[in-house]
N, C-alpha and C positions, 0 to 999 in steps of 0.2 A: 634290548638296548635302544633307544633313543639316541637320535643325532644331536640333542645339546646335552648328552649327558657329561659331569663333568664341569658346566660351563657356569656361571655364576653372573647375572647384570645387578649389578645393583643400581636405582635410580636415587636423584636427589627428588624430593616431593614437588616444592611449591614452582612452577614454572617449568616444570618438566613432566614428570609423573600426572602431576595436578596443574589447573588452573582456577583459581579462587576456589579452590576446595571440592572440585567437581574434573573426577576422570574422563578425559572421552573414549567412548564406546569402541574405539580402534585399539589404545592403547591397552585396555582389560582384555580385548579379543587377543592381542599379540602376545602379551604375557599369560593368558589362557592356551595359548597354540604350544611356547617356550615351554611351558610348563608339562602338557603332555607327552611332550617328546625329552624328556629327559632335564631339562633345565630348569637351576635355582634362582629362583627372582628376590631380592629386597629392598627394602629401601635404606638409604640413608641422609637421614635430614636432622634439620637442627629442632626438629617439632617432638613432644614430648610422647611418649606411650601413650596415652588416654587419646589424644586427639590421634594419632594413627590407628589404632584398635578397630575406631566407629566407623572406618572403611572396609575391614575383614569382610564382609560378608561381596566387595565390591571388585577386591584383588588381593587374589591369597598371596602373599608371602609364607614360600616353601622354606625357608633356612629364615638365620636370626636376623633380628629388625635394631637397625643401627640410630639411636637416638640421640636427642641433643649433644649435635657433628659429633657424633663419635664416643661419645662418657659414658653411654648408657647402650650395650648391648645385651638383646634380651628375644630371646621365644617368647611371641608372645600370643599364643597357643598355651603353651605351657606357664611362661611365668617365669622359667629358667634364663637363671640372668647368667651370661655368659662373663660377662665386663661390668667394672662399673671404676669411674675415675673421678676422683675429686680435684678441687681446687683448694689451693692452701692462703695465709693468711696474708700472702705476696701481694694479690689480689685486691685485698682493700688499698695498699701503696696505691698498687696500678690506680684503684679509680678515683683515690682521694688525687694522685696528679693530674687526671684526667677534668676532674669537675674542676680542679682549680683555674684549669684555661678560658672556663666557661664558654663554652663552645657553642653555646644552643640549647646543650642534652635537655630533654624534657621529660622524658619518666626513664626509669629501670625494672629490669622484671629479672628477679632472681630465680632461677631455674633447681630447687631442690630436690632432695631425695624423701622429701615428707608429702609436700604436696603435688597432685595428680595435677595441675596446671603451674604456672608459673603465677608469682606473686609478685606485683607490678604496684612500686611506688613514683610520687613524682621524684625530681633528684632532692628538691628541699626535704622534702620527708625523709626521703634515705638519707643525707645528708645527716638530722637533727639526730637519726638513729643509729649511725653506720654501727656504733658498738654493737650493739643487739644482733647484729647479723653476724658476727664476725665467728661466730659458733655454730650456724648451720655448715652441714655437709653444701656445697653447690656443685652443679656440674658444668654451669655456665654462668652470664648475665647478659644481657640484653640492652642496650641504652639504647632509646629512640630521641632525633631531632628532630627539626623541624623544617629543614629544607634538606634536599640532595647534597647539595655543595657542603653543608656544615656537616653530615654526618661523614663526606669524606675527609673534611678537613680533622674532625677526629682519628679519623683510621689513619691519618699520615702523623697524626700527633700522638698516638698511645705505641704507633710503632717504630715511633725516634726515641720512644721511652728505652730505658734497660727493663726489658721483660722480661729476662734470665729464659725462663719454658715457658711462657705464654705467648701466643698468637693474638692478636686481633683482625677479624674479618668484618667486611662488609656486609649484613642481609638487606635485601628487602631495599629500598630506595634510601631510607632514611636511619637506619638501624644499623649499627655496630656491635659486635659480638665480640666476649673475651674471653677464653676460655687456655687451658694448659694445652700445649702443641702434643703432646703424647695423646690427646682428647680427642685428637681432628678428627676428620670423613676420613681419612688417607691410613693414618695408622689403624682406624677400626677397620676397617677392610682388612689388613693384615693381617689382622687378631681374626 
């Protein structure tokens, strides 16, 4: 028996786990220590499999790997998907009000269950096309601004919306995320 056995950390990646995409040598040794003695480590972030994966070889995650905040749980060892959450077609409402405010947004990057990165238009393009999209499975989206102040003034504005089960959060300095509240970090943990 190990003394964390039992115990479970899950970290968030970018500013915590990671910095610009580079672990420090402290935090693989601790999760190396955690691990030995009995403890499960994972992550959970809003970043997608493929981009988590190209660090295995840097910090094992021993239990499942919690993806875009929460939609997407998955061994990824195995492949074994644990979870997987979509969004419905509530979602285009959400962002046709959201672009109406014209807020700044400057690209979108749809996060699907097809492609192994995210697929990142400007809003005009998405805009000219929303139809076409309105059939992918998603598990999130992503909209980036162009300063701090206007990507919060969106997240105060999509969340005076009626969102019925959607969430929006803040990532990243400029960047807004909108995904189903069932989706979060919070209930994948649960799960």
């Amino acid at each position: 028996m190990g003394k964390f056995d039992g115990i479970l950390i899950a970290s968030d990646w970018d500013g915590t786990l990671a910095k610009n995409g580079v672990i420090p040598k402290e935090n693989i040794e601790a999760i190396k220590y955690f691990q030995e003695n009995g403890g499960k480590f994972t992550v959970s972030s809003g970043r997608y499999v493929e981009y988590l994966k190209q660090f295995k070889n840097l910090v094992n995650i021993n239990t499942y790997t919690i993806c875009y905040n929460g939609a997407y749980i998955v061994n990824t060892d195995t492949d074994e998907v644990l979870y997987e959450g979509f969004c419905d077609e509530y979602l285009f409402e959400i962002l046709e009000k959201l672009l109406s405010l014209n807020l700044n947004y400057k690209t979108i990057a749809l996060y699907d269950n097809i492609n192994p990165e995210p697929i990142e238009y400007t809003v005009e393009e998405f805009k000219k096309n929303v139809d076409s999209h309105k059939h992918k499975k998603l598990y999130k989206v992503l909209l980036r601004s162009d300063t701090p102040e206007h990507a919060e003034q969106g997240v105060n504005a999509v969340n005076s919306l009626d969102l019925r089960d959607y969430i929006a959060v803040r990532s990243w300095e400029i960047s807004l995320e909108i995904m189903k509240r069932e989706n979060a970090k919070g209930e994948a943990l649960k799960r």
